[in-house]
C-alpha positions in Angstrom: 1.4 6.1 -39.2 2.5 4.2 -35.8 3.2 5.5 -33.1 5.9 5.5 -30.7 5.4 4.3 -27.0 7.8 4.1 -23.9 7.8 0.9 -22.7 8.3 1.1 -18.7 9.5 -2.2 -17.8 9.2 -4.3 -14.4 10.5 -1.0 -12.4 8.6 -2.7 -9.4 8.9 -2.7 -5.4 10.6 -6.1 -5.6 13.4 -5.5 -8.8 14.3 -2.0 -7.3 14.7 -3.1 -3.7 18.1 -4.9 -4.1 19.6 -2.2 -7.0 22.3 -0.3 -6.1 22.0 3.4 -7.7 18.2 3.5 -8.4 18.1 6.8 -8.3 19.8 7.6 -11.1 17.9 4.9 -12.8 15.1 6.8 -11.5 16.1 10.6 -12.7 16.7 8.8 -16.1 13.6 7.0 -16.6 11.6 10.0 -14.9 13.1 12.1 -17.6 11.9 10.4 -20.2 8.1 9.4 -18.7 8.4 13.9 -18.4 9.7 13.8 -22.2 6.7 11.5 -23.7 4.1 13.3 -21.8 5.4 16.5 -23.3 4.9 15.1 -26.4 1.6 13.4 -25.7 3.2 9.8 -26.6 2.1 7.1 -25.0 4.0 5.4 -21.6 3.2 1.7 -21.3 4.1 0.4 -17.9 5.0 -3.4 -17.8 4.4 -5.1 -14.2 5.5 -8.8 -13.8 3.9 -10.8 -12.0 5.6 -11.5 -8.7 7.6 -9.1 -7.9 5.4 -6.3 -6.4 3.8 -2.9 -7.1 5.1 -0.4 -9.8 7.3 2.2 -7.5 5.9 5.0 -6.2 8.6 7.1 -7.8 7.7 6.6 -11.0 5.8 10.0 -13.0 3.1 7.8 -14.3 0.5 9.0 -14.7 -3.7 8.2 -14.7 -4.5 7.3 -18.1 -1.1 5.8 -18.5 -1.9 2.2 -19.7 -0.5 -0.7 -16.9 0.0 -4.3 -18.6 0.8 -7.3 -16.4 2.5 -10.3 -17.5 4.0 -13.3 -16.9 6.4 -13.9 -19.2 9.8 -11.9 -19.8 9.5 -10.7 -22.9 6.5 -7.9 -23.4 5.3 -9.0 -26.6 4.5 -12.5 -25.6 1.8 -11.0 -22.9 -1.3 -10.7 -24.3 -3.0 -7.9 -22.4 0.5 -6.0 -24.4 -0.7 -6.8 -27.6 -4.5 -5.5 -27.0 -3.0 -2.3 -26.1 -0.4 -2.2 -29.0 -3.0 -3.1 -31.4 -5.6 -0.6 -30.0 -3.4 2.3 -29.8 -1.6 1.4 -33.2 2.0 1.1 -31.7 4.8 0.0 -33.9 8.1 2.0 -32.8 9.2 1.2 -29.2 11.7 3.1 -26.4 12.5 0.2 -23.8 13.9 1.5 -20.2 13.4 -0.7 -16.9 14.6 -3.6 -14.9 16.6 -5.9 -15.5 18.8 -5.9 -18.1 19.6 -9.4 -18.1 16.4 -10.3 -18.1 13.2 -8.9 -18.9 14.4 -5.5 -20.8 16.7 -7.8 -23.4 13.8 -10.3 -24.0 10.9 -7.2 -24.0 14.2 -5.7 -27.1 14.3 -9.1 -28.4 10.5 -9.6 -28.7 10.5 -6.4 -30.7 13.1 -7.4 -33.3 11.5 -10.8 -34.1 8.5 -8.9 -34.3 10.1 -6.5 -37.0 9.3 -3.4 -35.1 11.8 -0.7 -34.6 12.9 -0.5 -31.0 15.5 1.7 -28.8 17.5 0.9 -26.1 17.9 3.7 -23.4 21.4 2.6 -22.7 21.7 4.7 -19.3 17.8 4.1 -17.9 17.5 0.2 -17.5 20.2 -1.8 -14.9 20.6 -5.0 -13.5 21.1 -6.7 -9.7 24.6 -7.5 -11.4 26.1 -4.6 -12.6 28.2 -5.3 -15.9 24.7 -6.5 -17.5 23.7 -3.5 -18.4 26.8 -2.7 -20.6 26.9 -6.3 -21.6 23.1 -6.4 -23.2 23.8 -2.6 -24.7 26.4 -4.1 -26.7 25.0 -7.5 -27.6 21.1 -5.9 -28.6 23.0 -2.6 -30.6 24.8 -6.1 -32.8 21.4 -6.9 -33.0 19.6 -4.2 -34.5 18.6 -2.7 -31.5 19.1 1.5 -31.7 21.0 2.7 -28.1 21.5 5.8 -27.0 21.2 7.6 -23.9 18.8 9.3 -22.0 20.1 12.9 -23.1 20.7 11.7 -27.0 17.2 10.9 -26.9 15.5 13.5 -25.5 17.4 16.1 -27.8 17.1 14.6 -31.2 
């Protein structure tokens, strides 16, 4: 059976800086981190390289697995892969920074990969605001599950 991780992407000192309304990005994403604990999934946090430390806010904790990569999407990183493969992952909730970039790729990367993969559609944002509701639309037409942070948690 696989299992089903939270992939924490790029929610960093340097992507968060400029957002406007991180903390309800924060409350979200925090929710979820809680939710996965609480169910003793695994929570995968992505850092890229560049763009500073993972924030402090975030309720990761110790033996929560921290992958760095270079390239946008997730799947391409190798050190991603190691972990995927040694903790037999193969269903994937994606939340993070930024929508236009990293979080559609990371989606993408899981399609062409044929794994299932949700989109929390209120806990990953962009610099540029409309992104966000721009990728939840394009990814749901392709094949990508969204919901929110409270659909997901109750189901």
């Amino acid at each position: 059976m696989t299992q089903t991780a939270l992939l924490v992407v790029d929610i960093q000192t340097g992507t968060l800086a400029p957002l406007i309304g991180k903390e309800t990005l924060l409350k979200n994403v925090n929710e979820l981190i809680d939710h996965f604990h609480h169910e003793e999934l695994p929570v995968i946090f992505i850092k890229k390289v560049g763009y500073g430390e993972l924030s402090k806010y975030l309720h990761r904790e110790a033996n929560d697995p921290l992958v760095t990569k270079v390239p946008m999407n997730t799947f391409k990183a190798p050190e991603f892969q190691t972990v995927m493969k040694e903790q037999g992952l193969g269903n994937f909730v994606v939340v993070g920074l930024m929508s236009n970039a990293c979080v559609q790729a990371t989606c993408k990367g899981a399609l062409a990969e044929k794994f299932p993969v949700t989109l929390i559609e209120d806990a990953h944002d962009s610099v540029i605001k409309p992104m966000r509701n721009v990728w939840n639309k394009k990814l749901k037409g392709l094949g990508v599950t969204t919901m929110t942070t409270k659909e997901y948690i109750e189901k």
